[in-house]
PyMOL commands that place a pseudoatom at each C-alpha (Angstrom):
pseudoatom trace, name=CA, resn=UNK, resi=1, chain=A, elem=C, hetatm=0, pos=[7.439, -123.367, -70.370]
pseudoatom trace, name=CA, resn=UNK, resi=2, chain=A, elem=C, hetatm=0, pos=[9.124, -121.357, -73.057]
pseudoatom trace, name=CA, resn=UNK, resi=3, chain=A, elem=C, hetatm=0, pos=[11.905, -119.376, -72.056]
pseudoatom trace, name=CA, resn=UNK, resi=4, chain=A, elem=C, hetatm=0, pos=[11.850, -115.372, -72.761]
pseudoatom trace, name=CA, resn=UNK, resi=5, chain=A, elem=C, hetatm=0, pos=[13.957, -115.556, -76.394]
pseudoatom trace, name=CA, resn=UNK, resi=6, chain=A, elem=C, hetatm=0, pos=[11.362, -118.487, -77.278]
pseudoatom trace, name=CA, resn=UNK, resi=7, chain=A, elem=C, hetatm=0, pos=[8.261, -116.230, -76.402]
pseudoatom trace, name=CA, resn=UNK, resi=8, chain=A, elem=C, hetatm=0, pos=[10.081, -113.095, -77.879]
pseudoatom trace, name=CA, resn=UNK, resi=9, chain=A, elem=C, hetatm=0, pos=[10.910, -115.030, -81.464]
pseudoatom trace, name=CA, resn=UNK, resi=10, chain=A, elem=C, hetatm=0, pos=[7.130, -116.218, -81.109]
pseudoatom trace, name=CA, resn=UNK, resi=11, chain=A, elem=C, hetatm=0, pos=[5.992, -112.723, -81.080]
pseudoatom trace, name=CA, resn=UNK, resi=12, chain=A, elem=C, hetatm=0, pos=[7.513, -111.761, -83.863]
pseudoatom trace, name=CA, resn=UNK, resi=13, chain=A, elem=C, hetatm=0, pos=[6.478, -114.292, -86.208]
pseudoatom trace, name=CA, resn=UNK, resi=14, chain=A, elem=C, hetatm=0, pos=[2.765, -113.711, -84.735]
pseudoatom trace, name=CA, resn=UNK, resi=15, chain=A, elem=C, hetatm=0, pos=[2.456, -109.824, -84.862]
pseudoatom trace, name=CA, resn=UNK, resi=16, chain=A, elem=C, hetatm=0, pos=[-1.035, -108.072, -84.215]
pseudoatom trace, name=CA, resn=UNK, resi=17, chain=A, elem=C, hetatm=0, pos=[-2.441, -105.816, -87.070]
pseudoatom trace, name=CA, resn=UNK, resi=18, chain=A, elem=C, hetatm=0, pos=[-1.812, -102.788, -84.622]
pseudoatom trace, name=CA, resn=UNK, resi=19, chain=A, elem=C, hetatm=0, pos=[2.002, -104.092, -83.967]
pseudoatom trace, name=CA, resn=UNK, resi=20, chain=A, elem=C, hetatm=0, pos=[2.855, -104.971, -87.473]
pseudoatom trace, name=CA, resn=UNK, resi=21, chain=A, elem=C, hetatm=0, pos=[1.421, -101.348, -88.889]
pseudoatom trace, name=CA, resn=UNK, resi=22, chain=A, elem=C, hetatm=0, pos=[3.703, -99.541, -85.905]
pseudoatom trace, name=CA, resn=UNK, resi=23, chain=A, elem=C, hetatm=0, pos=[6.689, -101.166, -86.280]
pseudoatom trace, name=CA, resn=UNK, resi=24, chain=A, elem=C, hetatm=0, pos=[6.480, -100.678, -90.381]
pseudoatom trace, name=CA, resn=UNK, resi=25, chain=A, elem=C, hetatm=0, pos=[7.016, -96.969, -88.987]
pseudoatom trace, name=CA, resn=UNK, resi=26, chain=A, elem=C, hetatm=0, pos=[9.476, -97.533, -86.251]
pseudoatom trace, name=CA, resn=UNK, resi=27, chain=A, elem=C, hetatm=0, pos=[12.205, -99.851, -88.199]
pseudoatom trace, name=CA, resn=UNK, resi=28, chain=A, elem=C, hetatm=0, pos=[15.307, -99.239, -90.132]
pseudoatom trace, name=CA, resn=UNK, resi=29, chain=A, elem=C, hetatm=0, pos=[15.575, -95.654, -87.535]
pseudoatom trace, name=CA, resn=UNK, resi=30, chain=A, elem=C, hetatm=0, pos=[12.783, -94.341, -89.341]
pseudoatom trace, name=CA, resn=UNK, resi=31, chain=A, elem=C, hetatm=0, pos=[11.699, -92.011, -86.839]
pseudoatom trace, name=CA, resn=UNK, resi=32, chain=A, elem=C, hetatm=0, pos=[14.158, -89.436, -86.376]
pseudoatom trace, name=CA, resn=UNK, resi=33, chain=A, elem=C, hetatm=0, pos=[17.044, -91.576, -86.301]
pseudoatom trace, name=CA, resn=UNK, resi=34, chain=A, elem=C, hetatm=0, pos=[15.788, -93.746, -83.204]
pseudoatom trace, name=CA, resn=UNK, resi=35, chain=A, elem=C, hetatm=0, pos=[16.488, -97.330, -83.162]
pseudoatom trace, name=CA, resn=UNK, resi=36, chain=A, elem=C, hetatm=0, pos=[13.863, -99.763, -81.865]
pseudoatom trace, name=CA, resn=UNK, resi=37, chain=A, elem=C, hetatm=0, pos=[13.740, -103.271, -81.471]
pseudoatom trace, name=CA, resn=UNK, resi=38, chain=A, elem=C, hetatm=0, pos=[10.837, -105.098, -80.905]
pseudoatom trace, name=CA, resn=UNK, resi=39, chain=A, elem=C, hetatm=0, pos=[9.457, -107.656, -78.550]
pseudoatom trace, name=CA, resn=UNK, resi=40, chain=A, elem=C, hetatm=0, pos=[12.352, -107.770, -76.739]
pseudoatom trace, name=CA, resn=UNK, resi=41, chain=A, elem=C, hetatm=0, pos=[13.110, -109.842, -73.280]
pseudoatom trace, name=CA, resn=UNK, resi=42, chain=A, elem=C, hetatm=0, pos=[13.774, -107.718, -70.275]
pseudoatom trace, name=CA, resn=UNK, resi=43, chain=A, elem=C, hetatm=0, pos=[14.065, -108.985, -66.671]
pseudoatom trace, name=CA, resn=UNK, resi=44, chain=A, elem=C, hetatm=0, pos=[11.130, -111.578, -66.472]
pseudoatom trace, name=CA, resn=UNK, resi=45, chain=A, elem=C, hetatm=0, pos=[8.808, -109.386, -69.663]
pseudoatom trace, name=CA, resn=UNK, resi=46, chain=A, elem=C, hetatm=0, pos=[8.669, -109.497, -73.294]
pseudoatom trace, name=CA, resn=UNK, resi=47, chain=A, elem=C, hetatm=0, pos=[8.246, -105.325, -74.224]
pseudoatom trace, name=CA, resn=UNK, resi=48, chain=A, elem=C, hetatm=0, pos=[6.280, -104.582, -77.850]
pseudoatom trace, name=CA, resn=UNK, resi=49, chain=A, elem=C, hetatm=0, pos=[9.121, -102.204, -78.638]
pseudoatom trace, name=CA, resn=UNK, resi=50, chain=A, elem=C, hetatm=0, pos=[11.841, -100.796, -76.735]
pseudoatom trace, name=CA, resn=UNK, resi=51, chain=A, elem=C, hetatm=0, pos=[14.381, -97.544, -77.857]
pseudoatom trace, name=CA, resn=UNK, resi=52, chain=A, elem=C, hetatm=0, pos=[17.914, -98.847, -75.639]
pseudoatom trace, name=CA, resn=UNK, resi=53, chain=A, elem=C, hetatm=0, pos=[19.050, -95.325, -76.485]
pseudoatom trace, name=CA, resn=UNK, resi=54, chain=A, elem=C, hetatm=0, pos=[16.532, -93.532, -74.753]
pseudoatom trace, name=CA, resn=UNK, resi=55, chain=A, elem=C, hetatm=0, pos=[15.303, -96.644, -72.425]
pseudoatom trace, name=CA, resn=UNK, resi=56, chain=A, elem=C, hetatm=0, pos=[12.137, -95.834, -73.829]
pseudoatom trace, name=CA, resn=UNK, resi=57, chain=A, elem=C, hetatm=0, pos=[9.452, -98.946, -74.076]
pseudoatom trace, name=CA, resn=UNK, resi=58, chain=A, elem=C, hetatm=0, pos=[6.420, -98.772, -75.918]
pseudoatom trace, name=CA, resn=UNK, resi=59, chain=A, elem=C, hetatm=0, pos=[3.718, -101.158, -75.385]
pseudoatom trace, name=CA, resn=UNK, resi=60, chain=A, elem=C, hetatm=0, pos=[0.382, -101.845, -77.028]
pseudoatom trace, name=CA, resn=UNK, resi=61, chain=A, elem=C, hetatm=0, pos=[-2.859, -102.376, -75.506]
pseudoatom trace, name=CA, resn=UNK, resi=62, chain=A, elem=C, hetatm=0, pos=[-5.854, -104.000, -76.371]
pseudoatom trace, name=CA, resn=UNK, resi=63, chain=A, elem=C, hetatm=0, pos=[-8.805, -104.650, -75.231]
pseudoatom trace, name=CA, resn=UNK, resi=64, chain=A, elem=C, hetatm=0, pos=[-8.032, -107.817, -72.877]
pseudoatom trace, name=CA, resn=UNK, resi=65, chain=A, elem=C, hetatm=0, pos=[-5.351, -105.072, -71.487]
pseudoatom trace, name=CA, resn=UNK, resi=66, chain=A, elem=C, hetatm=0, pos=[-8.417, -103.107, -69.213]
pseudoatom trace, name=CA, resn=UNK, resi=67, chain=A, elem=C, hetatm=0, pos=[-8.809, -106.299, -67.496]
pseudoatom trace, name=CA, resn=UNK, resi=68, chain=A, elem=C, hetatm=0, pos=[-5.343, -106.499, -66.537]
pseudoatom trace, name=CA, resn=UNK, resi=69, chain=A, elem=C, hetatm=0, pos=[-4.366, -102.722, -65.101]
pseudoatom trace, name=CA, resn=UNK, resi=70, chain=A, elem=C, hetatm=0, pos=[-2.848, -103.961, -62.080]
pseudoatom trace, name=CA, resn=UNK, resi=71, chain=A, elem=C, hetatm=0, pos=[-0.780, -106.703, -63.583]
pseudoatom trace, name=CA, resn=UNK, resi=72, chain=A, elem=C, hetatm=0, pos=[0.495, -104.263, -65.949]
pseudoatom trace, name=CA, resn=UNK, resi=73, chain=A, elem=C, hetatm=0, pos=[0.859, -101.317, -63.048]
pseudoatom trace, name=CA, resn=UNK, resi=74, chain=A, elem=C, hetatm=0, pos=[3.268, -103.705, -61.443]
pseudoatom trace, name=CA, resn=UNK, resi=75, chain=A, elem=C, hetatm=0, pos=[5.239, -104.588, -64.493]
pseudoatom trace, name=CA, resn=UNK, resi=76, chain=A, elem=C, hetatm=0, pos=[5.830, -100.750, -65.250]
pseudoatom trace, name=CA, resn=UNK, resi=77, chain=A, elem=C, hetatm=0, pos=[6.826, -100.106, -61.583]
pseudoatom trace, name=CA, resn=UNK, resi=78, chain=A, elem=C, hetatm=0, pos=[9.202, -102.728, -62.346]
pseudoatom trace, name=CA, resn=UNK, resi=79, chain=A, elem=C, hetatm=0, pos=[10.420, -101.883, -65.476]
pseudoatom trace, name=CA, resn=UNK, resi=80, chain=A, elem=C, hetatm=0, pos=[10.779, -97.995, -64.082]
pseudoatom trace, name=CA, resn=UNK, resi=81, chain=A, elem=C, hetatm=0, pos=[13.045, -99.150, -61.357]
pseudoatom trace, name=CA, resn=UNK, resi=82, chain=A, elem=C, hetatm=0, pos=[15.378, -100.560, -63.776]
pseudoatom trace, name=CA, resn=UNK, resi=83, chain=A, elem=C, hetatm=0, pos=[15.430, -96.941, -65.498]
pseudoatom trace, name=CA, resn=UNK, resi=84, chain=A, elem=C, hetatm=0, pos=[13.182, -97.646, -68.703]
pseudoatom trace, name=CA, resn=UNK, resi=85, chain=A, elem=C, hetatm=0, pos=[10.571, -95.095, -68.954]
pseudoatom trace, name=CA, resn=UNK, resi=86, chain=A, elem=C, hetatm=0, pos=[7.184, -97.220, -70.041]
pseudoatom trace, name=CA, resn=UNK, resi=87, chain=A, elem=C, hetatm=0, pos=[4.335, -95.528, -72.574]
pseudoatom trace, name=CA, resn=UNK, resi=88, chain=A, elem=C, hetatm=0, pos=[1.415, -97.536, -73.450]
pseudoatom trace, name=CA, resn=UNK, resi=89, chain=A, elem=C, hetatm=0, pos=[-0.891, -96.673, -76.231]
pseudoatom trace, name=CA, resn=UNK, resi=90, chain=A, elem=C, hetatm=0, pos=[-4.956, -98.278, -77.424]
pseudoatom trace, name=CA, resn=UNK, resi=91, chain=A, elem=C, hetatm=0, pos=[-4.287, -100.659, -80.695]
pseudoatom trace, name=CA, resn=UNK, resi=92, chain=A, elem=C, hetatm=0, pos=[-7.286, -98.708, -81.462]
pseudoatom trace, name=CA, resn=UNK, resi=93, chain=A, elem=C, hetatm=0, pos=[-5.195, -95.087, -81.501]
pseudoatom trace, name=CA, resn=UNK, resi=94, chain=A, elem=C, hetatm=0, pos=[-2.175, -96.913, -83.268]
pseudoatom trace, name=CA, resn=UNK, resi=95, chain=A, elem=C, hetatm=0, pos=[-4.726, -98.476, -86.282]
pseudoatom trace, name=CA, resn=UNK, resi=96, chain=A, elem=C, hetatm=0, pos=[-6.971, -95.054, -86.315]
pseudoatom trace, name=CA, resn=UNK, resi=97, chain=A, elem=C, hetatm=0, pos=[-4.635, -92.255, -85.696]
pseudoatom trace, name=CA, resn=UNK, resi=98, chain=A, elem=C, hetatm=0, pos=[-1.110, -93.422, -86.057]
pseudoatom trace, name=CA, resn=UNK, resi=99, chain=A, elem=C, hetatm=0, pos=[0.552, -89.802, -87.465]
pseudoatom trace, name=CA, resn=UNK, resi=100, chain=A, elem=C, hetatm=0, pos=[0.208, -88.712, -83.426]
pseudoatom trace, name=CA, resn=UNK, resi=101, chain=A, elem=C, hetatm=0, pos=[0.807, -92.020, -81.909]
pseudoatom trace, name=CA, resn=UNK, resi=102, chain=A, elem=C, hetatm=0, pos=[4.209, -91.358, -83.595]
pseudoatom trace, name=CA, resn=UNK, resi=103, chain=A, elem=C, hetatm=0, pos=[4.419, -87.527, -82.703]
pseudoatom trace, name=CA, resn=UNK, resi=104, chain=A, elem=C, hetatm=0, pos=[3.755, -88.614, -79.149]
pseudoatom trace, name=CA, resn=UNK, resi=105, chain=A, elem=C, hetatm=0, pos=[6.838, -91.235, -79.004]
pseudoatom trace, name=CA, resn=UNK, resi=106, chain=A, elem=C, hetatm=0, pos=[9.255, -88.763, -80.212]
pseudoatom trace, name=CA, resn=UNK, resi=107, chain=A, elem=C, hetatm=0, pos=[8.061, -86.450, -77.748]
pseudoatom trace, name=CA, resn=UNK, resi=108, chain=A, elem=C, hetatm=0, pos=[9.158, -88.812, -75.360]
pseudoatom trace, name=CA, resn=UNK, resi=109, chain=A, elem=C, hetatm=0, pos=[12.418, -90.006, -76.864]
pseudoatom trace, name=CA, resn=UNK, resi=110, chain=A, elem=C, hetatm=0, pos=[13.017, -86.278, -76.805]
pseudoatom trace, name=CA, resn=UNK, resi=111, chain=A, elem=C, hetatm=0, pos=[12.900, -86.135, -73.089]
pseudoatom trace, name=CA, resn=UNK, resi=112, chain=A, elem=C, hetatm=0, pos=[15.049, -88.740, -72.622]
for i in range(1, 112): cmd.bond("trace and resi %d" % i, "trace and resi %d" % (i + 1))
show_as sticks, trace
zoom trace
């Protein structure tokens, strides 16, 4: 089995359409400032894109995601009780209406 750094470097070379169009937006601090890093190993998960400043995670769903709810339920319980806040958006929003994807995140980051 491939440990999390293998899994995370294989992520990154195999970006999605709807991960490869949002991180175009959320490199080099491009929104407001905020750095991200993506597919990034925490505890026993791989997140899309985390914001350590703000312990923001952002993850991207797709359609094999409905069928696994619970699974991911449990993994933001998790992730929450280590003090990351966890927002998940549709590949389908993120490749159709992208401008308030992005106005959503900072809303968050703002919070934090």
């Amino acid at each position: 089995m491939k440990s999390r750094i293998q899994l995370a470097r294989a992520l990154r070379r195999n970006q999605t359409d709807p991960e490869r169009r949002l991180w175009a937006r959320l490199r080099n601090r491009q929104l407001n400032g905020w750095k991200f890093r993506r597919q990034v190993p925490i505890d026993r998960f791989v997140a899309d894109f985390l914001c350590n400043d703000a312990k923001l995670i952002v993850e991207l769903d797709g359609g094999q995601h409905s069928m696994q709810a619970a699974q991911d339920g449990q993994r933001t319980v998790l992730l929450e009780t280590l003090g990351f806040k966890v927002v998940r958006y549709w590949n389908h929003a993120v490749m159709t209406d992208l401008e308030n994807v992005l106005e959503d995140i900072l809303a968050h980051l703002e919070l934090r």
